[in-house]
N, C-alpha and C positions, 0 to 999 in steps of 0.2 A: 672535593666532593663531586659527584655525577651529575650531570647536567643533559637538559634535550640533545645537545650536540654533542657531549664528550664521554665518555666510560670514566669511571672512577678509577683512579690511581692504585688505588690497594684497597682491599677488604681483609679482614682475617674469620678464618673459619673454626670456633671452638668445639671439640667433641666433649663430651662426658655422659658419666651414667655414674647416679650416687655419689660425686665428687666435692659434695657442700662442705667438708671441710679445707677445698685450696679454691675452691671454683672465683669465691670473688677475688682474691688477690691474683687469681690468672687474668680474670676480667678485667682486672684495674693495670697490672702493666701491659696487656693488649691495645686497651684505649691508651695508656699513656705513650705507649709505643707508634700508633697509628698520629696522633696527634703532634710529633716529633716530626712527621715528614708530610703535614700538610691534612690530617684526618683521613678518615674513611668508616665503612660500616665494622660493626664487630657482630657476628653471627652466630649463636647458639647452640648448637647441635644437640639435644636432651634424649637420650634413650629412656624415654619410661623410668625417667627417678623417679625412686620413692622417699628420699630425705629431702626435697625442696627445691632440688637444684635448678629446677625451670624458673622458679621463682626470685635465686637467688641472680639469674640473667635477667629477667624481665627488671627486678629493682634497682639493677645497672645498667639499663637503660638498652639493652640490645633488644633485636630482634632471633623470637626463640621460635625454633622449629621443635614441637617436642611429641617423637616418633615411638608410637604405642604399641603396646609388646605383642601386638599380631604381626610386627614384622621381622624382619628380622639381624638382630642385631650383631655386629662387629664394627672397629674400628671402620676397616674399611668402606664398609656399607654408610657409615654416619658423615666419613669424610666425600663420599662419591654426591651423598643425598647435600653436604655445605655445598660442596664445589659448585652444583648445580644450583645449586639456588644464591648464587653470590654473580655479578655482572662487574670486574674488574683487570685491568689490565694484570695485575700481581695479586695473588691469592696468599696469604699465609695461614698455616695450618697450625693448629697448637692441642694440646691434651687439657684437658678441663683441670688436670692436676700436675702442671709443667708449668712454671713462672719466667717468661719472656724476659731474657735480662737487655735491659735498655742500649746499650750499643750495638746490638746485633742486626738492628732493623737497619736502620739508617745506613749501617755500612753495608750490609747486603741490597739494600735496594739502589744504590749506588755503581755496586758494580753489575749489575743485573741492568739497569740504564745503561751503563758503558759497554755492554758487549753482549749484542742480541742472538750471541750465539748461546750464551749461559739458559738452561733451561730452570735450573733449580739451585736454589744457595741453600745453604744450610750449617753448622757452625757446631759447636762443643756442645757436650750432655755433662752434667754434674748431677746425680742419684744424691738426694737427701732422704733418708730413713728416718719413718717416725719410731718411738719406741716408748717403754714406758720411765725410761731413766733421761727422756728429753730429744732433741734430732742431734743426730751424726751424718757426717757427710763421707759420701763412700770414698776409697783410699784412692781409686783411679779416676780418668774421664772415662767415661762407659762406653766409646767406640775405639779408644785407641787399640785395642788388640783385637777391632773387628774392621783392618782394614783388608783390601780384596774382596767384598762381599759379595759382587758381581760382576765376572768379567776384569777382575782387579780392577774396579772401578770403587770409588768411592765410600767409605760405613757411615751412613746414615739411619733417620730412623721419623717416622711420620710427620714429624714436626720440621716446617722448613715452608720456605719461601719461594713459589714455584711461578712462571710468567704462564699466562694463562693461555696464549696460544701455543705453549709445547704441553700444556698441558691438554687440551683439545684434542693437539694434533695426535696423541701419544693414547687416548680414551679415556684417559682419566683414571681414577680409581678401581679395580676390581671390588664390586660390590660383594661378592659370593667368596670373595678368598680369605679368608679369616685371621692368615698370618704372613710374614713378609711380604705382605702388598705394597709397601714404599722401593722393596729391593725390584718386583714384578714389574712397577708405574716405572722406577731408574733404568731399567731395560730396554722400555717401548719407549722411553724419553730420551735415550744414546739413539734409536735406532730411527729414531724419527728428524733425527739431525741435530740434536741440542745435546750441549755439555751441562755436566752435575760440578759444583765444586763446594768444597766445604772450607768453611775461612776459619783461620788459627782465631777463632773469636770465641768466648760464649756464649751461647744462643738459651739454652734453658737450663735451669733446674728441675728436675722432676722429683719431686714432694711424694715418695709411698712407702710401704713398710718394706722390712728386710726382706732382701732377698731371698735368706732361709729362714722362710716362718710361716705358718699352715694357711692364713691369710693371703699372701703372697700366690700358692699355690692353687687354694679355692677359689681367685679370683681371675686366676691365666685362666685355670680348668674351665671356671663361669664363663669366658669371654670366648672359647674356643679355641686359643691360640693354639696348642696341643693339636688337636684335626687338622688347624690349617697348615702346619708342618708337612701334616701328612698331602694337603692339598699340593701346596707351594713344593714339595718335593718330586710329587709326577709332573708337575708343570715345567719345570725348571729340567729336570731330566726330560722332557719331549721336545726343548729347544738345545739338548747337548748341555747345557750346564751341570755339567755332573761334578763340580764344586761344589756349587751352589746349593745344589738336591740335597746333598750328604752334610753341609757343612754343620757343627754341632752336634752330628746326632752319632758321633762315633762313640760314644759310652751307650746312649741306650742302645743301639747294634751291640756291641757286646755283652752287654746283661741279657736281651731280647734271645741270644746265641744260648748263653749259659742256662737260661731259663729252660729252652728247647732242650739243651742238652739234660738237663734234669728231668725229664719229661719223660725222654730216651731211658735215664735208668731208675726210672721209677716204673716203666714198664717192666724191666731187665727183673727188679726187684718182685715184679708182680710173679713173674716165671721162675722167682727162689732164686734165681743169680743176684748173691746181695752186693758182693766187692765192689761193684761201679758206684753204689748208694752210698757205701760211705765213702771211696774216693771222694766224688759229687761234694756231699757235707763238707771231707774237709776240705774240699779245695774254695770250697763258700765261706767255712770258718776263716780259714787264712784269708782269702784275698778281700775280708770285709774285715777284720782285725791290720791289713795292712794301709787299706782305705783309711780307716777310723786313724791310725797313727799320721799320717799323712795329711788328714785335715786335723788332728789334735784335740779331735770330739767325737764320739761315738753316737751319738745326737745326731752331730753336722752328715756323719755318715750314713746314717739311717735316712735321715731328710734326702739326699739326693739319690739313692737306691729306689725308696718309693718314688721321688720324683720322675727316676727313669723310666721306671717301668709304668708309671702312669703316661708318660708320654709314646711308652711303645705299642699299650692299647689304642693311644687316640692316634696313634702315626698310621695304621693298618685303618683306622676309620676313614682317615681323613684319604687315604690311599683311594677309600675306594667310594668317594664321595662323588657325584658325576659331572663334571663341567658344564655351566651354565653362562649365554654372554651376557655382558653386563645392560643391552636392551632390554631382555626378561624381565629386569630389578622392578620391582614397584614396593611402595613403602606407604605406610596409613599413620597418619599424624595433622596437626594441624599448626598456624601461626599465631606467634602469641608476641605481641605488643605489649610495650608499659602505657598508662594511659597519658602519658605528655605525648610520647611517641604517636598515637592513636589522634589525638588534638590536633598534632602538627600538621598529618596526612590529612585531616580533614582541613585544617585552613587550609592548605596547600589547593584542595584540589576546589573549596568557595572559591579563591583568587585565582583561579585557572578557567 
């Protein structure tokens, strides 16, 4: 625990918005995690829910920051606004809907004491999908075929255990970047002299619906990640990372192609030159008929067509959104206590 003279050993920083159906069982192996290696605070983060979920932190006994929809909300911005307000040597970050599995702590903050050069530990994703015939557990770990993500450094993903002076030294979170802000922070955290490692461990589960389900897509779409592709892609290409910029987005680049090219002969079409139109069709008909056999569902194929091309409107948004530093950030919200918590600070501060 933190005292006049010493900084606390760890704190963990929870984000969420609308997560009341994992939030407390994320809170419960947080605190049972933090308690493993001695206690600490467990911190809040509440975007303006509207199903309770400030509520369902304050009756787990944390302290909740809960940040009202004048500001503006992303991941990163919720994790920039923990970070700051948490005072500990080790920070750990976690998703309101990600369940901390209990050997991960203790072995990462272990080796994060044994070598001051590690700037961030961080460990295995396992994707649980809810659904209505019960949870499935996805087929892979969800970073193994995202290794090289920057600089062939390391695939991780927000959730992770970071020393808080490379994280200082590094600015912290990008408040304003709406997507791969953990790969942007992994950057300025190599370049500010600190190593990333990820340990053959388990670190979470992360508890959401499938990947291909209209949910899934309205909820990336709500959160902005889609723009911030398009942000995190000039960013990354004005520092030469042109991996990095490009990485994933080679299908919507070729739908985003074909579409233009469709554009082309539908004007062709407009001037009575029809040939290129139906070329056009069938060469749409075919290569969406070979798609569809390839994923074994004509469904699954429709799902990622729209999805690309929803992502090639918001990648041109996000292109041209305009760089702001992370001093700018201001955020409106207030602190919210349970009322033992609220008792405690006030004896604390009679006997003081």
């Amino acid at each position: 625990m933190e005292t006049a003279d010493h900084e606390a050993l760890i704190s963990a920083v929870v984000i969420a918005r609308n997560e009341a159906a994992t939030l407390g069982p994320c809170l419960t192996a947080a605190r049972r995690a933090l308690d493993s290696v001695g206690g600490g605070e467990v911190l809040l983060v509440d975007s303006a829910s509207s199903d309770g979920s400030a509520e369902i932190g304050i009756a787990s006994g944390c302290r909740v920051l809960t940040v009202r929809k004048a500001s503006r909300f992303c991941p990163s911005a919720m994790r920039w606004i923990g970070g700051s307000g948490t005072r500990s040597k080790y920070v750990l970050f976690l998703d309101g809907d990600c369940l901390l599995e209990a050997e991960f702590l203790p072995a990462a903050l272990q080796v994060l004491e044994a070598d001051p050069s590690l700037g961030v530990v961080a460990g295995r994703r396992r994707d649980v999908y809810r659904t209505r015939k019960g949870t499935i557990s996805a087929p892979e770990e969800y970073y193994h075929s995202r290794a090289g993500a920057w600089s062939s450094g390391p695939a991780y993903g927000g959730c992770a255990l970071y020393r808080r002076r490379a994280l200082n030294d590094a600015g912290s979170f990008d408040p304003f970047l709406r997507a791969k802000e953990e790969e942007d922070l992994g950057y300025r955290i190599v370049r500010a002299g600190y190593r990333i490692e990820v340990l053959a461990l388990p670190m979470i589960r992360h508890v959401t619906v499938p990947r291909e389900s209209r949910q899934r897509l309205l909820r990336t779409l709500n959160h902005g990640f889609y723009v911030g592709r398009g942000q995190a892609a000039r960013l990354f290409f004005s520092r030469g990372q042109f991996r990095s910029a490009f990485r994933g987005l080679s299908r919507v680049a070729l739908l985003l192609a074909h579409l233009a090219l469709g554009a082309v002969v539908a004007w062709s079409a407009w001037r009575s030159v029809w040939w290129p139109a139906f070329l056009w069709v069938a060469l749409s008909v075919a290569g969406f008929g070979l798609f569809a056999l390839r994923s074994r569902s004509a469904s699954r194929a429709a799902f990622y067509v729209a999805e690309w091309a929803v992502q090639g409107v918001c990648l041109f948004v996000g292109l041209m959104v305009p760089c702001r530093p992370a001093d700018r950030f201001r955020w409106e919200g207030e602190e919210r206590r349970s009322v033992r918590e609220e008792r405690h600070d006030r004896s604390g501060a009679l006997l003081a």
